[in-house]
N, CA, C and O of each residue as an XYZ file, in Angstrom:
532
protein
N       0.811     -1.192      0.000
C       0.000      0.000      0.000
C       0.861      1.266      0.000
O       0.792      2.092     -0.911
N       1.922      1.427      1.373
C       2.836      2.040      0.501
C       3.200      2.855     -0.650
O       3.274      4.056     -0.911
N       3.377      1.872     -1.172
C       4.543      2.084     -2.649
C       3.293      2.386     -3.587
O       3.647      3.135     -4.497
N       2.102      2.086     -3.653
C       1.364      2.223     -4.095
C       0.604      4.103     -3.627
O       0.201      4.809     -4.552
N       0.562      4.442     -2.650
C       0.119      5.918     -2.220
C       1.534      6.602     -2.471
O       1.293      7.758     -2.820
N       2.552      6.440     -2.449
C       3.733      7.363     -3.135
C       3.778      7.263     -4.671
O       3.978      8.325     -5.260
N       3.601      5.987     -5.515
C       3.758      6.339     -7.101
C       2.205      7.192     -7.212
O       2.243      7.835     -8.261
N       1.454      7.317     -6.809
C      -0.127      7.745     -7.253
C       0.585      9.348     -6.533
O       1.094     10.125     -7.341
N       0.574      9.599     -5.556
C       0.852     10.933     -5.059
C       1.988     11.394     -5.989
O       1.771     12.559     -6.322
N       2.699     11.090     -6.329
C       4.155     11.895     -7.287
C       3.907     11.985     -8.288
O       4.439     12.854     -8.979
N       3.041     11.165     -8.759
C       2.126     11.042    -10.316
C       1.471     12.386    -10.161
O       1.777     13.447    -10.705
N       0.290     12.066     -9.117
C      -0.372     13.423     -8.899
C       0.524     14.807     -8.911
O       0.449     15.678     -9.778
N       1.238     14.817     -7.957
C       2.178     15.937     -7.759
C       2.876     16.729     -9.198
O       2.844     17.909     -9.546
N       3.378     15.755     -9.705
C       3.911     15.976    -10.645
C       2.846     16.686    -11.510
O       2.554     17.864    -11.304
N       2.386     16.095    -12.285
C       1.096     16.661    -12.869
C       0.328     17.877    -12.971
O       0.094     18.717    -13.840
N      -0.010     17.642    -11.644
C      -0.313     18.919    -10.829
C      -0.016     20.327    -11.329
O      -0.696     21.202    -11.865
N       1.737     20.174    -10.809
C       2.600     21.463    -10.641
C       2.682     21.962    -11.997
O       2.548     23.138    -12.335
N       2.996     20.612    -13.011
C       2.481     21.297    -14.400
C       1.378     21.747    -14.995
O       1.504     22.486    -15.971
N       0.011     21.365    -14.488
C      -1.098     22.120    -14.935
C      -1.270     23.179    -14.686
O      -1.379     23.994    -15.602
N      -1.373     23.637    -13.132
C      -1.218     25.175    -12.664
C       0.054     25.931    -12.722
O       0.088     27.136    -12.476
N       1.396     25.046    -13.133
C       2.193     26.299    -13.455
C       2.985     26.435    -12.897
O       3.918     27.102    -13.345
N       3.028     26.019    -11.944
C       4.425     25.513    -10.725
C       5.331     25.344    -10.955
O       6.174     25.885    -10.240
N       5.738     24.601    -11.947
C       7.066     24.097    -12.652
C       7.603     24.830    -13.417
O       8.529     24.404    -14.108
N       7.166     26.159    -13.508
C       7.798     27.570    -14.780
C       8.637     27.933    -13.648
O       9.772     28.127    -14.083
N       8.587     28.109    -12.411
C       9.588     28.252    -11.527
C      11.181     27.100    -11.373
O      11.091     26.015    -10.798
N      11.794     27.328    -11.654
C      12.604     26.752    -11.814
C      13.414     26.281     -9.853
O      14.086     25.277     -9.618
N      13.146     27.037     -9.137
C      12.667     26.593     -7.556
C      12.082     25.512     -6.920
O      12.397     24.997     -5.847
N      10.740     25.074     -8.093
C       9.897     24.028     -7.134
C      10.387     22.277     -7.429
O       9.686     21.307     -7.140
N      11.591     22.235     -7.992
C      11.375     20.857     -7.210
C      13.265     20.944     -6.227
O      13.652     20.088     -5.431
N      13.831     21.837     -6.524
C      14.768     22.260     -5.434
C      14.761     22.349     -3.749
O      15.403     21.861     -2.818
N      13.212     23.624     -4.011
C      12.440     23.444     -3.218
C      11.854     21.783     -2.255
O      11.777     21.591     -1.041
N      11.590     21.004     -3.230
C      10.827     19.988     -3.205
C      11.878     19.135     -2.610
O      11.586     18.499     -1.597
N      13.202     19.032     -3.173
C      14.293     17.963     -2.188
C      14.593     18.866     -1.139
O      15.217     18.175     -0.333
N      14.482     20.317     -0.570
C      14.896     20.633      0.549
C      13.993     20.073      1.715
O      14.368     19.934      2.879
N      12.709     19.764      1.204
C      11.272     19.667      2.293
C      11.687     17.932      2.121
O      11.816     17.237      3.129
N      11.830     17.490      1.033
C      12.030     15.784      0.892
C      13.116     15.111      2.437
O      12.872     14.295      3.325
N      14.619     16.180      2.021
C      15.219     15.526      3.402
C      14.912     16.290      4.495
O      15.618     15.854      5.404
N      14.361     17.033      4.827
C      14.021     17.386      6.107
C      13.609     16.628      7.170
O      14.008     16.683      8.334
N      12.230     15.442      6.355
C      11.414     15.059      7.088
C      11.978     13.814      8.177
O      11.488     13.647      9.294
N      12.889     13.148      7.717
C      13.875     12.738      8.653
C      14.041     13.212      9.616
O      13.624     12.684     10.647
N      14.723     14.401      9.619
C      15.233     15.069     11.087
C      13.798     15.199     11.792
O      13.772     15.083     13.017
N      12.632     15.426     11.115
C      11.331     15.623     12.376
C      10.967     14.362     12.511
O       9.947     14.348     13.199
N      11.302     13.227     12.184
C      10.974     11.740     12.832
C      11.707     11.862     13.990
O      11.155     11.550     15.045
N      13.436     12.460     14.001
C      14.079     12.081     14.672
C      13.752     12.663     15.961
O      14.025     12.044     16.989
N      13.070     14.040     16.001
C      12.400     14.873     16.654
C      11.214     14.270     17.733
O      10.960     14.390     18.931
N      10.722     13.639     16.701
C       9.169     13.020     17.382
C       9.824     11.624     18.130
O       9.078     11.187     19.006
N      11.112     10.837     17.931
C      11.484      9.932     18.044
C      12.496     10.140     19.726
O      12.732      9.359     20.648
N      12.840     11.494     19.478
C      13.254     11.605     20.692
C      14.993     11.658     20.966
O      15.728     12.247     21.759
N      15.163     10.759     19.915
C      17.079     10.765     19.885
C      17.442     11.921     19.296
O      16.900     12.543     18.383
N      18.598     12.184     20.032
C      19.707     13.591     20.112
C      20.273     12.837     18.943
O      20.404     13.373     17.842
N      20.604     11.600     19.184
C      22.051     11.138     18.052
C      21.030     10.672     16.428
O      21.419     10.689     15.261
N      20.126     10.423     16.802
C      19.408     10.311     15.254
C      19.249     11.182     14.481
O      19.418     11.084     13.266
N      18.642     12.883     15.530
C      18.803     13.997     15.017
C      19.988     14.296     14.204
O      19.813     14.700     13.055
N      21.030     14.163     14.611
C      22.303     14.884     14.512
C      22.796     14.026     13.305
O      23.586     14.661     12.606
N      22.551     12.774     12.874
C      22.828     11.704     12.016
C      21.776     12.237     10.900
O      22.231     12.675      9.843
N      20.582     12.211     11.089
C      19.923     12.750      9.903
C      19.888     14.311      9.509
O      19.547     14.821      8.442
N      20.426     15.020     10.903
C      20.511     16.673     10.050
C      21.829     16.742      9.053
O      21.947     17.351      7.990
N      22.833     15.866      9.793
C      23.991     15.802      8.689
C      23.820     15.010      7.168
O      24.493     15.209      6.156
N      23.171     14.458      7.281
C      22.754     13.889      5.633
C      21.872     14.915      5.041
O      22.246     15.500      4.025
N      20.541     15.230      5.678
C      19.433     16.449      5.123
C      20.325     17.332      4.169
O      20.073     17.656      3.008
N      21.807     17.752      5.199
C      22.543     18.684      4.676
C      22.840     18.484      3.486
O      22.875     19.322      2.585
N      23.154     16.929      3.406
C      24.115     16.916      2.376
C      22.676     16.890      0.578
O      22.877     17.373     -0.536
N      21.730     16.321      0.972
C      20.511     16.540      0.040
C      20.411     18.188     -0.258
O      20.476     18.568     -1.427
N      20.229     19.283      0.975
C      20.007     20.676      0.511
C      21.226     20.956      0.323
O      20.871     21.422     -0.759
N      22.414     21.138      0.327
C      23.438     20.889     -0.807
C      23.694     20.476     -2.178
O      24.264     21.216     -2.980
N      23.298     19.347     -2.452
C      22.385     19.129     -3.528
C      21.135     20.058     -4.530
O      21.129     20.456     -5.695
N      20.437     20.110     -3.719
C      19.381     20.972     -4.149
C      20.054     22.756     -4.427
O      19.536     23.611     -5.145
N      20.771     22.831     -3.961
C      21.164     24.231     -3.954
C      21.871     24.544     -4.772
O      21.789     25.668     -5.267
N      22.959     23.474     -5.240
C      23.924     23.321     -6.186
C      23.255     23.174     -7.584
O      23.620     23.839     -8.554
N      22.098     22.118     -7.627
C      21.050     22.210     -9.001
C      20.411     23.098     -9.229
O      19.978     23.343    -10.355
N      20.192     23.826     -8.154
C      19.183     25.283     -8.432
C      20.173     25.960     -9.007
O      19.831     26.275    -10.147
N      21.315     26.354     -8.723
C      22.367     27.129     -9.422
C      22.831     26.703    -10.400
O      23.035     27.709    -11.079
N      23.162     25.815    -10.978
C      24.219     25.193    -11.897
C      23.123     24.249    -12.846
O      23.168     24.785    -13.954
N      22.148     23.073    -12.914
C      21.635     22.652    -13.719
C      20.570     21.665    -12.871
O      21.035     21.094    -11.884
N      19.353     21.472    -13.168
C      18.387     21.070    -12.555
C      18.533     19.392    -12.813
O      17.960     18.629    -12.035
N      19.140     18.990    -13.676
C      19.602     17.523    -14.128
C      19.951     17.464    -12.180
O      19.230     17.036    -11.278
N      20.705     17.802    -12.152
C      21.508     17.673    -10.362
C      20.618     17.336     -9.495
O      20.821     16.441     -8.675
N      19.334     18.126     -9.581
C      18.438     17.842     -8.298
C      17.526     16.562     -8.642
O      17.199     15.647     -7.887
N      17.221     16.752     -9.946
C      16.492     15.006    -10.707
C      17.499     14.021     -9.615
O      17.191     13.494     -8.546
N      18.813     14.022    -10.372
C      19.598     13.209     -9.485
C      19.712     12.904     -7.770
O      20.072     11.891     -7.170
N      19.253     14.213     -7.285
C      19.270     14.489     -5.843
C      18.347     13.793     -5.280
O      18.433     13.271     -4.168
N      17.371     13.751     -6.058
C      15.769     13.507     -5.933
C      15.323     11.895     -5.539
O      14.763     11.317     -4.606
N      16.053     11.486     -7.109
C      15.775      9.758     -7.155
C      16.934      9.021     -5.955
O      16.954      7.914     -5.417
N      17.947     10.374     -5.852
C      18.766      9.566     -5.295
C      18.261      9.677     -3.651
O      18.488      8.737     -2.890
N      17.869     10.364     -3.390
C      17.171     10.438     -1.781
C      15.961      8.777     -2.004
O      15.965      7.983     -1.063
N      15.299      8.544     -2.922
C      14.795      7.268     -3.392
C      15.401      6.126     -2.867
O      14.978      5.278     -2.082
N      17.057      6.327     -3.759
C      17.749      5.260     -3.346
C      18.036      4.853     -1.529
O      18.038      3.751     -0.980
N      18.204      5.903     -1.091
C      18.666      6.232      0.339
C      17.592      5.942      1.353
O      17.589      5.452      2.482
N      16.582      6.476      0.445
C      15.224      5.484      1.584
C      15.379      3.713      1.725
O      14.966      3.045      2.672
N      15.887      3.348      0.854
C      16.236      1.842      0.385
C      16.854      1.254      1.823
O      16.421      0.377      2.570
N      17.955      2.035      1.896
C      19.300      1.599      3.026
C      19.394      2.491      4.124
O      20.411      2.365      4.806
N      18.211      3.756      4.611
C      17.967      4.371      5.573
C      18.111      3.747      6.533
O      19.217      3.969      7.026
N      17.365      2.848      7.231
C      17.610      1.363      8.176
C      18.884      0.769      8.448
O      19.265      0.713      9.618
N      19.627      0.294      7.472
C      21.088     -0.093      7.445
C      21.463      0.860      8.701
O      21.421      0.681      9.918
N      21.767      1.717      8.057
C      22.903      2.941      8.412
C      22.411      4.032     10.225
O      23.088      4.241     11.231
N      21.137      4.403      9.892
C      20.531      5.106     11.158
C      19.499      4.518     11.695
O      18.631      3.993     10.999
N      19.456      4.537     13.308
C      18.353      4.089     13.981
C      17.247      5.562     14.416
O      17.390      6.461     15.245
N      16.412      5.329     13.653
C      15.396      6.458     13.919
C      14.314      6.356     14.273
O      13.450      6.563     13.421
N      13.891      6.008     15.627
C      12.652      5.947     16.256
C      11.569      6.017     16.172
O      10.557      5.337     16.341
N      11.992      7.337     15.756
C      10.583      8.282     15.551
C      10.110      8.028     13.757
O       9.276      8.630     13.081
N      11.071      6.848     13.386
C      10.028      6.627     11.955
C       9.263      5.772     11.549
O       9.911      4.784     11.205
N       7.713      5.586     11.349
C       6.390      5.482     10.656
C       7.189      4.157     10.119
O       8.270      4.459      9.613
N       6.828      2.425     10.116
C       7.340      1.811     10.005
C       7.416      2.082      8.162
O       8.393      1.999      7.418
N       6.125      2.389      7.875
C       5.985      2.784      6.212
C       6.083      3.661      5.739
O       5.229      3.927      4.894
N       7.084      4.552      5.975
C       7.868      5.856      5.618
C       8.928      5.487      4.571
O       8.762      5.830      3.401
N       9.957      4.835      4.937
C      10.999      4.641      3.795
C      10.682      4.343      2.436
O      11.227      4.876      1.469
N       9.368      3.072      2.366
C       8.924      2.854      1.600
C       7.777      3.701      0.959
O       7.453      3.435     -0.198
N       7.142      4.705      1.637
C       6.489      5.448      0.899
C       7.504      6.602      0.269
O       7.332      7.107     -0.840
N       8.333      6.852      0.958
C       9.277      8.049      0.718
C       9.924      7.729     -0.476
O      10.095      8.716     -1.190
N      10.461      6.368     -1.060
C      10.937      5.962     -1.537
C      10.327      5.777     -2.772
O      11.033      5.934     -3.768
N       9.075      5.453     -2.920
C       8.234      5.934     -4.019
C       8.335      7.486     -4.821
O       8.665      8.006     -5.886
N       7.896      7.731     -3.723
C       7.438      8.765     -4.331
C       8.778     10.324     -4.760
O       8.638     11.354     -5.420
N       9.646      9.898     -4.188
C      10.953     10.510     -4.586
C      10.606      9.811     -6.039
O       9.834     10.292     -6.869
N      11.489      8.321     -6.203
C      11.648      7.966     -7.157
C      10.681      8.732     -8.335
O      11.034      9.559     -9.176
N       9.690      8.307     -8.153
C       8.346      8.891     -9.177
C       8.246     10.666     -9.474
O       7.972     11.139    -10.576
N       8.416     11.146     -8.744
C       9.271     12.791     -8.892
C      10.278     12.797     -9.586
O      10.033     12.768    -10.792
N      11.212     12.820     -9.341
C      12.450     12.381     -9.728
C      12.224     12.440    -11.356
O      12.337     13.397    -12.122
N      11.885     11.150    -11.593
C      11.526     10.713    -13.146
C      10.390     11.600    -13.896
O      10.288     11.612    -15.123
N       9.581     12.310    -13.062
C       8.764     13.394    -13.392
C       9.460     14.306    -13.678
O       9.164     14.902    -14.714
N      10.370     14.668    -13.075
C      11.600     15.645    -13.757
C      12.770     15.615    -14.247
O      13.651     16.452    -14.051
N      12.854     14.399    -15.078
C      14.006     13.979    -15.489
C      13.089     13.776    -17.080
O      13.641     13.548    -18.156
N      11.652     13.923    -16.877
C      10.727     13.627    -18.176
C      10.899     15.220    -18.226
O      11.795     15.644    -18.957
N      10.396     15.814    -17.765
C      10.413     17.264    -18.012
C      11.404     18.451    -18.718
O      11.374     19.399    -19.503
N      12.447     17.546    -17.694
C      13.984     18.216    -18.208
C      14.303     17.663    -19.557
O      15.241     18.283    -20.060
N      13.785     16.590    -20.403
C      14.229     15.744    -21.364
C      13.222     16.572    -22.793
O      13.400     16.336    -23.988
N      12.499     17.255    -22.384
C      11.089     17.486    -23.027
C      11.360     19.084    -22.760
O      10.458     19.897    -22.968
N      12.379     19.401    -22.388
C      12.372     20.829    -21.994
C      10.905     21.799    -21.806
O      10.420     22.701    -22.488
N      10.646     21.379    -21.015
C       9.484     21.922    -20.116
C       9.756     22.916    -19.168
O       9.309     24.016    -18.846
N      10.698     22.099    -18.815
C      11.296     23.166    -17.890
C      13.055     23.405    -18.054
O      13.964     22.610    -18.291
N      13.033     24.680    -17.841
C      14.383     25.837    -17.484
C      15.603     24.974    -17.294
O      15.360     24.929    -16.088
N      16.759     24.208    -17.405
C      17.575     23.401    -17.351
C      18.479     24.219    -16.102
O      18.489     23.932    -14.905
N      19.117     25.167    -16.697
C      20.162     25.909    -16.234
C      19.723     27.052    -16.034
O      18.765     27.225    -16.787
N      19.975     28.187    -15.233
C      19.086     29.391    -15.101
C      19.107     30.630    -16.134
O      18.351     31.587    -15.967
């Protein structure tokens, strides 16, 4: 169910932002991986660990780094940023113990990155949208 409410929501999303117009901003899916890794650090929040916090604000970083670097330089970067936060939901578990996360988070997160992602990697291919600023 899952994986199933993240490809339908990013489908939607995607869609969406292109019907009303959203996507002429060359911001909203930059935007979109800064809010993507955030949500980590507020599991870690609701979860209660100091050291989960501090483990997922240092990765978040390294995603809005990402995002900041594609907003400037070429939006291909944040596509990449995007699917690749996808990948990272995969092996989230491996690596950090985070309490405070929704046992079906990785896997929804993981959707629906992915499915974004490829929503703007269709976009960028179709020049729809702004590549480079």
């Amino acid at each position: 169910m899952e994986y199933a409410v993240g490809v339908i929501l990013g489908i939607g999303i995607g869609i969406f932002s292109t019907i009303v117009g959203l996507d002429r901003d060359r911001a909203l899916y930059p935007a979109m991986l800064v809010v993507i890794a955030s949500y980590y650090g507020l599991f870690a929040v609701v979860g209660g660990s100091n050291n989960a916090l501090i483990i997922e604000t240092a990765v978040g970083i390294i995603f809005v780094a990402i995002a900041t670097v594609g907003f400037r330089i070429n939006l291909w970067i944040v596509a990449a940023g995007i699917v690749g936060h996808g990948v990272f939901d995969i092996f989230h578990h491996l690596f950090i113990d985070n309490a405070g996360l929704p046992p079906w988070w990785p896997m929804f997160c993981m959707s629906i990155d992915i499915v974004i992602g490829i929503y703007l990697v269709i976009m960028l291919a179709r020049k729809k949208i702004a590549v480079t600023a």
